[in-house]
C-alpha positions as CSV (number, residue, x, y, z in Angstrom):
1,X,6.6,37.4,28.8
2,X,7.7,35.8,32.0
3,X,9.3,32.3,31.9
4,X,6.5,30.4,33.3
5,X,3.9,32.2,30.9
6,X,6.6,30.7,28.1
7,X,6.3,27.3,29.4
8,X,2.7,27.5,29.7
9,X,2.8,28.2,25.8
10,X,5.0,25.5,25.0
11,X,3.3,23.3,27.4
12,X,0.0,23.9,25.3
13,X,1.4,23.7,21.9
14,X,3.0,19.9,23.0
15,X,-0.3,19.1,24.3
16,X,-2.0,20.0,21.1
17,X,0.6,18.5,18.9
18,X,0.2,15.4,21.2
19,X,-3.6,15.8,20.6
20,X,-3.0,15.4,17.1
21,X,-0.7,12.3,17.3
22,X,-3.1,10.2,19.2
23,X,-5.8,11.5,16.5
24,X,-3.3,10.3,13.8
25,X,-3.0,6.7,15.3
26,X,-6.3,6.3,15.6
27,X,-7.3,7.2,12.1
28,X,-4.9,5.4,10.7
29,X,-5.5,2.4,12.2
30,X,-8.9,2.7,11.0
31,X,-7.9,3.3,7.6
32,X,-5.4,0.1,7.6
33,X,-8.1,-2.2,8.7
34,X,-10.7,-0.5,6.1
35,X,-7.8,-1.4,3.5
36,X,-7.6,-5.1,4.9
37,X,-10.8,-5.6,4.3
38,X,-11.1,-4.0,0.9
39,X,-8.1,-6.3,-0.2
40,X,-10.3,-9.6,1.5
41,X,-13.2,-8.4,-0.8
42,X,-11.2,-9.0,-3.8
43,X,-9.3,-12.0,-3.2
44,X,-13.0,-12.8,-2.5
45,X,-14.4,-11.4,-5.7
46,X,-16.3,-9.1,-4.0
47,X,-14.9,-5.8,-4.6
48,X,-16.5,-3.0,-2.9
49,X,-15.8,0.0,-4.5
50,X,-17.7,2.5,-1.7
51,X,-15.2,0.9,0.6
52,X,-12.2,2.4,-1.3
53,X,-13.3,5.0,-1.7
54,X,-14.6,5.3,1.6
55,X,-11.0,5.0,2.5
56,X,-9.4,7.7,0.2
57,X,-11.8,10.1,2.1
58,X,-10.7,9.2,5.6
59,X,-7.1,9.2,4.0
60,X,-7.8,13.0,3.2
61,X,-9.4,13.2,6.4
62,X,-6.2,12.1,8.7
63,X,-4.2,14.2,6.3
64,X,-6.6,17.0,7.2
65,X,-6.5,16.5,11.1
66,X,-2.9,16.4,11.0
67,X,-2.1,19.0,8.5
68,X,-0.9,21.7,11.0
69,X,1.9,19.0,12.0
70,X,4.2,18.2,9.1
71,X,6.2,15.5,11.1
72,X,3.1,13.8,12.2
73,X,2.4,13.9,7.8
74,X,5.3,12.0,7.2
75,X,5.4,10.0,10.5
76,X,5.0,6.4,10.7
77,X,1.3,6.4,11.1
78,X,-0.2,8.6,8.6
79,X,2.7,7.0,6.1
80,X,1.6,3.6,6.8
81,X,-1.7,4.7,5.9
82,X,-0.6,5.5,2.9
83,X,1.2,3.1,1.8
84,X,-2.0,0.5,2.7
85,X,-4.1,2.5,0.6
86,X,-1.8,3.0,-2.3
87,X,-1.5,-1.1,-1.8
88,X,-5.2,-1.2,-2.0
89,X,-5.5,0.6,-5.1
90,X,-2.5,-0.4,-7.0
91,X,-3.7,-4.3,-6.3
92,X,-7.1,-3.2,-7.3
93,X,-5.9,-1.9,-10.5
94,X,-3.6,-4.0,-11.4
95,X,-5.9,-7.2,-11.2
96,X,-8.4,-5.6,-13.0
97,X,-5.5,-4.9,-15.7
98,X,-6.5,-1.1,-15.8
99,X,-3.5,1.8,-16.0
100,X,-2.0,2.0,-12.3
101,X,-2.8,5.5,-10.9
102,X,0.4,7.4,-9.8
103,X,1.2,9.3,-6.0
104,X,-0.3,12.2,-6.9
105,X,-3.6,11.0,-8.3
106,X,-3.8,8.8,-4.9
107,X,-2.7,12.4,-3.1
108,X,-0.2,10.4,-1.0
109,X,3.5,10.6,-0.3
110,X,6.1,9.0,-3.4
111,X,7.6,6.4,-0.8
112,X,3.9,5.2,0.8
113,X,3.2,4.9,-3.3
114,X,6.4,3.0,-4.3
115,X,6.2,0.7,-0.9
116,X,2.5,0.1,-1.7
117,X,3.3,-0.8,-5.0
118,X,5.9,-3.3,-3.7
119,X,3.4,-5.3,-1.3
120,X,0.8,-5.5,-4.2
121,X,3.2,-8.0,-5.8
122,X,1.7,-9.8,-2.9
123,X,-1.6,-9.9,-2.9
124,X,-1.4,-10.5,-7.0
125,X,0.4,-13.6,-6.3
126,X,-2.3,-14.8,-4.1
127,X,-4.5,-14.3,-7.1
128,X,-2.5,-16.0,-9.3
129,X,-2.2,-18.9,-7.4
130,X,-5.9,-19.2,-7.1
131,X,-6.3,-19.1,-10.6
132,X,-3.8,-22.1,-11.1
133,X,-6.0,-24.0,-8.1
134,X,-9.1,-23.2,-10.1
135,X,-6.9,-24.8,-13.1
136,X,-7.3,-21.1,-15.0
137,X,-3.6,-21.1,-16.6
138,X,-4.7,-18.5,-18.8
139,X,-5.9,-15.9,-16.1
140,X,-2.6,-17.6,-13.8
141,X,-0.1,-16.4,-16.6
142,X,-2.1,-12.5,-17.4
143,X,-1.9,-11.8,-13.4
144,X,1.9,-13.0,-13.4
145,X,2.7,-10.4,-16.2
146,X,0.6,-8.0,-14.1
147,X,3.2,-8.8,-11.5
148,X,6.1,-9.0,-13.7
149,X,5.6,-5.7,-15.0
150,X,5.5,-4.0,-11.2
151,X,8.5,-6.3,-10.1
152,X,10.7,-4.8,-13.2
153,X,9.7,-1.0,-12.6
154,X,10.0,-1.5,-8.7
155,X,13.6,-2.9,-9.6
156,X,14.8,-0.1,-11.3
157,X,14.6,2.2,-8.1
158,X,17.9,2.6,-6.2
159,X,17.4,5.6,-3.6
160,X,18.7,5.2,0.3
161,X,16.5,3.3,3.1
162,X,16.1,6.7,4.6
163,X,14.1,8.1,2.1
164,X,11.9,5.6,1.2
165,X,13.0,1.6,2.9
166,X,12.4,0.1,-0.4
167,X,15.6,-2.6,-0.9
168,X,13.9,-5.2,1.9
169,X,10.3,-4.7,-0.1
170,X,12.3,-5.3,-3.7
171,X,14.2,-8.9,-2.3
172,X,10.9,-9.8,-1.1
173,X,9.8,-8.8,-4.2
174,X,12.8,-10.8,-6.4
175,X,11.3,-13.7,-4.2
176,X,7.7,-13.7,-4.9
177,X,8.5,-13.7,-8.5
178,X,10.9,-16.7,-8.5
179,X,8.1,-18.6,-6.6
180,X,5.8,-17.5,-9.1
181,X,7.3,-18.3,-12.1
182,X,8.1,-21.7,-11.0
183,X,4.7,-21.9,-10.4
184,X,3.5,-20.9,-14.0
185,X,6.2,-22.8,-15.5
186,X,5.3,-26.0,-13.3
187,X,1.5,-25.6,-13.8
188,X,2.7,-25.3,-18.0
189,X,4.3,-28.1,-17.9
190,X,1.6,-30.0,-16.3
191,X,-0.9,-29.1,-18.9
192,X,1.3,-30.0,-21.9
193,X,1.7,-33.1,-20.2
């Protein structure tokens, strides 16, 4: 082969890879805001359950597209959509006090799983607090174990920033919960008052 039938090659191999990271952003920005919108259904008490699992299938879908590319796999924007999803669920779940589903049930990476996990404290606080607006100590104090319980396994990880960045996610983490318990503790107090 002469040199400029190898660049040609090359040239159309970038082009296609290229192809497939535009194709990657896209999707994945349409699965994030599919996931931001699942998560305002619950806070909302609407849960729509064809929209999760609308956006597990255009999760497998990206993966699909992209599959031929493993970089693109574990880039930023098919692991973000990941880790929005695995958010999704794992808040889902949680609140609903059934058994979390692991990384491979969710087919996603372990870090977009243990970084969803993370930002699920979150959203459960948001719940919580709700609950202590609505004066529901009760449903307040089950959602803050809920919580607790994620906080305490999320703690026990210590791996490097390169694989997965999880120390930031675990002091925001240590922080939610402090705000929280004061929270539950204040609202307590109030009621025994």
């Amino acid at each position: 082969m002469q040199l400029h039938e190898l660049m040609s090659e090359a040239e159309q191999a970038l082009a296609a890879e290229e192809e497939a990271t535009n194709l990657a952003f896209s999707l994945s920005r349409k699965i994030i805001r599919k996931t931001k919108t699942a998560i305002h259904g619950i806070h909302a008490g609407q849960r729509d359950p064809e929209l999760i699992d609308s956006i597990s299938s255009d999760l497998a879908g990206l993966i699909d597209a992209v599959s031929g590319y493993p970089k693109l796999i574990y880039g930023a924007d098919v692991e973000s959509a990941m880790m929005e999803f695995a958010e999704t669920v794992i808040y889902d779940y949680a609140l609903r006090g059934e058994e979390i589903p692991s990384y491979r049930v969710l087919e996603i990476t372990p870090a977009a799983w243990v970084l969803g996990l993370a930002d699920s404290i979150g959203e459960l606080r948001r719940d919580m607090l709700d609950r202590l607006m609505k004066g529901n100590l009760q449903e307040a104090t089950r959602i803050f174990s809920k919580m607790e319980e994620l906080c305490d396994v999320l703690m026990t990880l210590d791996i490097k920033d390169s694989v997965a960045p999880v120390r930031r996610k675990q002091d925001i983490a240590r922080g939610i919960m402090d705000r929280s318990r004061t929270d539950i503790t204040t609202a307590s107090m109030m009621k025994t008052a």
